[in-house]
N, C-alpha and C positions, 0 to 999 in steps of 0.2 A: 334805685327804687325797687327793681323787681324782687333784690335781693332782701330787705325792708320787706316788702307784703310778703314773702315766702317763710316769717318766721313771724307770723302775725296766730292768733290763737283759732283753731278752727274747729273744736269740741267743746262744750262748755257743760259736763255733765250736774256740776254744782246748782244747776237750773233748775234741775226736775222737782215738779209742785210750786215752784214759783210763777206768780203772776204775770201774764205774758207781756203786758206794759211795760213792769220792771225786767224781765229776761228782755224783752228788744233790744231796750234802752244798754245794757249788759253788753250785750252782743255786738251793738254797731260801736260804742265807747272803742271794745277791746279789739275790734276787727274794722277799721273804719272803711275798709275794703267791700263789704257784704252787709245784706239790706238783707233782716232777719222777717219771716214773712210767715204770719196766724194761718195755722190747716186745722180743720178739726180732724181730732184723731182717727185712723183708718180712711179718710176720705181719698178718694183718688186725685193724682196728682202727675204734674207733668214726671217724665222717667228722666230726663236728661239730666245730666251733672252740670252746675253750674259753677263756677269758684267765688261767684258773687252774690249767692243766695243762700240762707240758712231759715229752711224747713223748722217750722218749729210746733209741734205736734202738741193740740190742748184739750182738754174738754170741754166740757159745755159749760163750766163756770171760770175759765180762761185761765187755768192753772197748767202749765208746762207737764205733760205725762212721760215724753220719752227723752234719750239724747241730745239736743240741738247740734246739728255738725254742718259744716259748710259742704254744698253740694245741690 
């Protein structure tokens, strides 16, 4: 199995400006490993790496602005 999550998708830059309901939804499908989780952009946030979280950076009308990557 570890071998299985280690080749699971952990980038998903085809996100960006998409709405963050449908990018979650995206994200946990393609990685069912990582719980994709709404920041507003720039706001601070915890520093640790996590391999089961994926930061997903929006605006204020819930549109994906950067990256999503697991961490």
């Amino acid at each position: 199995m570890a071998e299985e999550s280690a080749q699971r998708k952990t980038r998903w830059p085809e996100l960006v400006f998409v709405n963050f309901c449908t990018a979650a939804r995206i994200i946990e499908k393609e990685n069912p490993d990582v719980k994709a989780i709404k920041i507003l952009v720039d706001s601070p946030r915890i520093q640790n790496f996590d391999i089961s979280r994926v930061w997903v950076d929006c605006n204020i009308e819930e549109r994906v602005v950067k990256v999503p990557s697991v961490g």
